[in-house]
C-alpha positions as CSV (number, residue, x, y, z in Angstrom):
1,X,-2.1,1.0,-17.4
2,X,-4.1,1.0,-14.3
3,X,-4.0,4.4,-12.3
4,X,-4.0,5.9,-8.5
5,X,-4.5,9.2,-6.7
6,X,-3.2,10.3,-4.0
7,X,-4.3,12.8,-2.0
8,X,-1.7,13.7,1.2
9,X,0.6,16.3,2.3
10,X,4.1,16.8,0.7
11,X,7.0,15.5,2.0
12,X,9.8,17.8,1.1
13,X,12.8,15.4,2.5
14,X,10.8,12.5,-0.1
15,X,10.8,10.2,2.3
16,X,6.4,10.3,3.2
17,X,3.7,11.6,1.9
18,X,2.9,12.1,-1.9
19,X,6.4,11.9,-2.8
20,X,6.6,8.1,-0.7
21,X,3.0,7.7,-2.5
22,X,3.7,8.1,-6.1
23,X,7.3,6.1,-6.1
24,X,5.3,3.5,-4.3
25,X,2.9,3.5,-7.2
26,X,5.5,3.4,-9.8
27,X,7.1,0.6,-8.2
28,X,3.8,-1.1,-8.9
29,X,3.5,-0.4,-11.8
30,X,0.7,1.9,-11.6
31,X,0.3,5.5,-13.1
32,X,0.2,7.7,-10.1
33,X,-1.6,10.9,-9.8
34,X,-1.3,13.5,-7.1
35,X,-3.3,16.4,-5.3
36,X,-1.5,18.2,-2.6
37,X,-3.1,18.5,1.0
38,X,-0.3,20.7,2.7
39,X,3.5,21.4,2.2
40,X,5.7,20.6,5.5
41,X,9.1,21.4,5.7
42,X,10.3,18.2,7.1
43,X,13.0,15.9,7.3
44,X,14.3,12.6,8.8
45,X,14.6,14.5,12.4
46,X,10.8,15.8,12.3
47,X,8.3,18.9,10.5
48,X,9.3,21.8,11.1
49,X,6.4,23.8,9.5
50,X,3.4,22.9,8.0
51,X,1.6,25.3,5.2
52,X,-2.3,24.2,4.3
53,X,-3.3,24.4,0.6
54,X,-6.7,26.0,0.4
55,X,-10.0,23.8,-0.2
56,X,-10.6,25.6,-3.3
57,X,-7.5,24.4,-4.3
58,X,-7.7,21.3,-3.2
59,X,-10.5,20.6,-5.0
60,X,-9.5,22.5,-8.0
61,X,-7.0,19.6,-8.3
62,X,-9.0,16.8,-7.5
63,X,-11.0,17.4,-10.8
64,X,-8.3,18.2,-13.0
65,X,-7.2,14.6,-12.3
66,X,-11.1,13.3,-12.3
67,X,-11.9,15.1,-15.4
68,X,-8.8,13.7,-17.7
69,X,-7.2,10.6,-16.2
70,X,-10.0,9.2,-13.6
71,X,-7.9,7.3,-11.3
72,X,-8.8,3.3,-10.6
73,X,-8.1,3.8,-6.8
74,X,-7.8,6.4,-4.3
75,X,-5.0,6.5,-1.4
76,X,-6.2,9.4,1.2
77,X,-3.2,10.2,3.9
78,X,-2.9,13.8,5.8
79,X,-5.4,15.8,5.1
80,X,-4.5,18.1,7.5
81,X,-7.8,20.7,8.4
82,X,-11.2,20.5,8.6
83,X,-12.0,22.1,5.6
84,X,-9.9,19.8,3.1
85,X,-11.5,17.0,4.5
86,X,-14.7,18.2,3.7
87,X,-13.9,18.9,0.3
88,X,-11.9,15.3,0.1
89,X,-15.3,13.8,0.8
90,X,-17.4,16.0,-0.8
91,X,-15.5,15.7,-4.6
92,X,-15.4,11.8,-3.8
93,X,-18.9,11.4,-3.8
94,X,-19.5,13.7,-6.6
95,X,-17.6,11.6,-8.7
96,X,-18.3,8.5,-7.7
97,X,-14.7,7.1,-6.8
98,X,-13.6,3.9,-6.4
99,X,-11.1,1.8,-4.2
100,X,-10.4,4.2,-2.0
101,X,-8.4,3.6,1.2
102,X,-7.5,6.1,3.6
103,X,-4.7,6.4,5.9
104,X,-5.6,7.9,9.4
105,X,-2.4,9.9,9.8
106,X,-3.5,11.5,12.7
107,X,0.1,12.2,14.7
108,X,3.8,12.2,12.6
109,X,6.6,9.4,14.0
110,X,8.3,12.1,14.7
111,X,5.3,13.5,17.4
112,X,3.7,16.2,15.6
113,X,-0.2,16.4,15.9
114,X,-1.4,16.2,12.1
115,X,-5.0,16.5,13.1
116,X,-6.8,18.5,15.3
117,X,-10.4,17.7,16.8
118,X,-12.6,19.2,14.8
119,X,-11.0,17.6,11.9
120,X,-10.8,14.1,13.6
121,X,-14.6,14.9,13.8
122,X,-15.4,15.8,9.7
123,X,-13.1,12.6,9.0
124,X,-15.5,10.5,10.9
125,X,-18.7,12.2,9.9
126,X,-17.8,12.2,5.9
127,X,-14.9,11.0,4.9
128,X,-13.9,7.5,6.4
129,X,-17.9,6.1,5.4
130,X,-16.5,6.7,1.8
131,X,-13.4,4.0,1.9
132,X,-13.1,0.8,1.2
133,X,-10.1,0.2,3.8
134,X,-9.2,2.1,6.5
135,X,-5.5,1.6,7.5
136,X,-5.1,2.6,11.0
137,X,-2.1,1.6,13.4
138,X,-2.6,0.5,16.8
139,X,-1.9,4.0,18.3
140,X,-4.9,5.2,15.5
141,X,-6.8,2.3,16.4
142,X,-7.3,3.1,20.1
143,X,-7.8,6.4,19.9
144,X,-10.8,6.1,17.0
145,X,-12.6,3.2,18.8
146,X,-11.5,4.4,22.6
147,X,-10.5,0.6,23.2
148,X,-7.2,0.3,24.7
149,X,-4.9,-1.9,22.5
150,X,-1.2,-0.9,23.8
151,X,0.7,-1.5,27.0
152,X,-1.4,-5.2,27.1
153,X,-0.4,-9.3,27.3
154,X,-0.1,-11.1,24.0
155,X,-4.0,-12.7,24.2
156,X,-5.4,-9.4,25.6
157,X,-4.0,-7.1,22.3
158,X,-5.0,-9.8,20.1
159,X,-8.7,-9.4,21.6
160,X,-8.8,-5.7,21.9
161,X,-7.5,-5.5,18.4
162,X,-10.4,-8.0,16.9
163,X,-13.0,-6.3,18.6
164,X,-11.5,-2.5,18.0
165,X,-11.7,-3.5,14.1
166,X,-15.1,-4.9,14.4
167,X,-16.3,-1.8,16.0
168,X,-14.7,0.5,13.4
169,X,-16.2,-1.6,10.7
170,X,-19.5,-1.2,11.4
171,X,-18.6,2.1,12.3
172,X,-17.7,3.6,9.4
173,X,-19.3,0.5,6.8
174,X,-15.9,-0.3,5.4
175,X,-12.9,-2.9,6.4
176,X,-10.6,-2.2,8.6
177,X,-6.5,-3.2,8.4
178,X,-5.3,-2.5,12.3
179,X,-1.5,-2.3,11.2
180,X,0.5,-4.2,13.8
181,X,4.2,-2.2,13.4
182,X,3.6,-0.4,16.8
183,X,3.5,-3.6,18.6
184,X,6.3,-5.0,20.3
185,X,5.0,-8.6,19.5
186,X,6.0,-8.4,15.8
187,X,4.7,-7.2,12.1
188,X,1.5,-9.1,12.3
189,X,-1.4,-7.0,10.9
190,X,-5.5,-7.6,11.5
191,X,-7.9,-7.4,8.1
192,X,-11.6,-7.3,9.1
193,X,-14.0,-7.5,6.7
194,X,-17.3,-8.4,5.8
195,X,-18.0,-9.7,9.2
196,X,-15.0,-11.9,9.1
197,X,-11.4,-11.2,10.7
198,X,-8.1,-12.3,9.6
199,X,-4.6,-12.3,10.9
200,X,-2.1,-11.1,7.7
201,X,1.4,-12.3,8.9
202,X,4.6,-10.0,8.6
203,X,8.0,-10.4,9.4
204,X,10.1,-7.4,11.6
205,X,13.3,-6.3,9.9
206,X,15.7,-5.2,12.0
207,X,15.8,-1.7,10.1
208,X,15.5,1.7,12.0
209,X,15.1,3.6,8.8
210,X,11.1,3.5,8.6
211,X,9.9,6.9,7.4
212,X,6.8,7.0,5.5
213,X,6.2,3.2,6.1
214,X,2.2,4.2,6.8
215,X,2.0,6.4,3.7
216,X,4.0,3.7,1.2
217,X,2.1,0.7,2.6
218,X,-1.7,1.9,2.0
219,X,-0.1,3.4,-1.2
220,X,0.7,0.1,-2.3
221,X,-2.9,-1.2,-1.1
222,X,-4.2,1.6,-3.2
223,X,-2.3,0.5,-6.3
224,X,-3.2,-3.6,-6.5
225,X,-6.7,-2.5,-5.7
226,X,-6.6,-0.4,-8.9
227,X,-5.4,-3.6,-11.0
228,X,-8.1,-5.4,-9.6
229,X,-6.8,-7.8,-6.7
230,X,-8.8,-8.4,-4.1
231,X,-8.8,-6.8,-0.9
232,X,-6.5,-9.7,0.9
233,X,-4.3,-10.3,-1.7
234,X,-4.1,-6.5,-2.1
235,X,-3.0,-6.5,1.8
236,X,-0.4,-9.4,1.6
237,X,1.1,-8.2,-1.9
238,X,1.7,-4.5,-0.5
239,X,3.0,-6.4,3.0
240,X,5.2,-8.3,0.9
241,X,6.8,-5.0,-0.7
242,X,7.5,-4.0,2.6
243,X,9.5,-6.5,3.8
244,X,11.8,-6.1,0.3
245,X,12.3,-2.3,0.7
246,X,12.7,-2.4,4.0
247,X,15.1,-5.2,3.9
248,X,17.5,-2.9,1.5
249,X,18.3,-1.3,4.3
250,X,18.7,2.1,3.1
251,X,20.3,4.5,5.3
252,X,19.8,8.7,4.5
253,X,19.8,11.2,7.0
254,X,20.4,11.4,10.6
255,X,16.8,10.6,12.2
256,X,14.8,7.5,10.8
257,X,15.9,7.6,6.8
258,X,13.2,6.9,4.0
259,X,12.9,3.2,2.7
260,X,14.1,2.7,-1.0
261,X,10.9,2.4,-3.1
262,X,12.6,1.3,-6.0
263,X,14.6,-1.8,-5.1
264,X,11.7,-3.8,-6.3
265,X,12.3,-2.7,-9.2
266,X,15.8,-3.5,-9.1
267,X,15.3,-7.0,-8.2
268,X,12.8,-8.3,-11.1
């Protein structure tokens, strides 16, 4: 059995985060592995608080899954102060992990700031050089590469969003997946890599319920990479998951409700 790590915050209403992350993994059939980045008190509504774990901890975790079970892939999502990035990318490169793709969860749906400057700044210094695929949205996108991609016509996001990408990938030396679900246009998402840009098509459901569809879809990335797909079919395999669980049209809580990670499962 192929196996994943994530590394994120923890989601206590299980609807983001590492708990989002490892049923996302199951659902592919993946063993999933887990080091905590922060606990937040959260729900469908918002976070209400936010507790860091310590770097030393942090990393204390990162080898005991390294050391035992080395994981095939590596999903990165909140990691939430300065110092935990540093140690994110610092045990990375020590052990020479693979297949890594980072989430840039830099501001909750719900509006709460994840990431503060100075860790914006260690993220871009140390740790996104280290992926594979970085998963920003369109929000993300604009404010990493400072090219304004919302509020435009159809042609004009298409060709901030190319050249955005582009810039990020030589950036940062890895490929670049500008996710689409912000735009008013559609599901569409943008794959550059190796020089070469490509439009991944989705289809919108008509589903409110979208909590932790950032965390689950570069889970699922994380998890085909570790069973060897390439990076496309990686994309468009996870995309395709997306469109199932969100199409079961679950419906918890009273803000945006959690997607059902398991009605994959159901379904085979």
């Amino acid at each position: 059995m192929k196996t994943a790590l994530t590394i994120a915050g923890s989601d206590a209403s299980g609807g983001a985060g590492i708990q989002a992350d490892l049923k996302t993994m199951m659902a592919q059939r993946v063993y999933g592995m887990s080091a905590i980045t922060a606990l937040t008190a959260q729900n469908t509504m918002g976070i209400r608080a936010i507790e860091a774990v310590t770097p030393e901890f942090l990393a204390a975790q990162i080898d005991a899954v390294f050391e035992d079970i080395r994981p095939d892939a590596v999903k990165i999502g909140m990691v939430f102060t300065s110092a935990n990035a540093a140690v994110i990318a610092e045990r990375l490169r020590y052990y020479e992990a693979s297949n890594i793709v980072i989430d840039p969860v830099m501001i909750s749906s719900s509006g709460t700031r994840l990431l503060e400057e100075d860790t914006i700044q260690i993220c871009k210094k140390q740790l996104f050089p280290l992926a594979t695929v970085l998963t920003p949205n369109l929000p993300e996108a604009q404010a990493l590469s400072g090219i304004r991609l919302e509020d435009l016509s159809p042609e004009e996001t298409d060709t901030a969003i190319a050249k955005a990408a582009e810039q990020l990938s030589q950036e940062y030396g890895c490929a670049i997946l500008v996710k689409g679900g912000h735009s008013s246009r559609g599901a569409d998402d943008y794959l550059y890599q190796n020089g070469r840009g490509i439009c991944i098509n989705g289809t919108r459901i008509d589903n409110p319920n979208t909590h932790g569809t950032g965390c689950t879809l570069s889970s699922a990335i994380a998890s085909n990479l570790a069973k060897q797909e390439s990076l496309e079919d990686a994309v468009r395999d996870a995309k395709t998951y997306m469109n199932l669980i969100l199409s079961a049209n679950l419906n918890l809580g009273a803000g945006p409700g959690p997607m059902d990670h398991g009605f994959a499962m159901k379904t085979q």
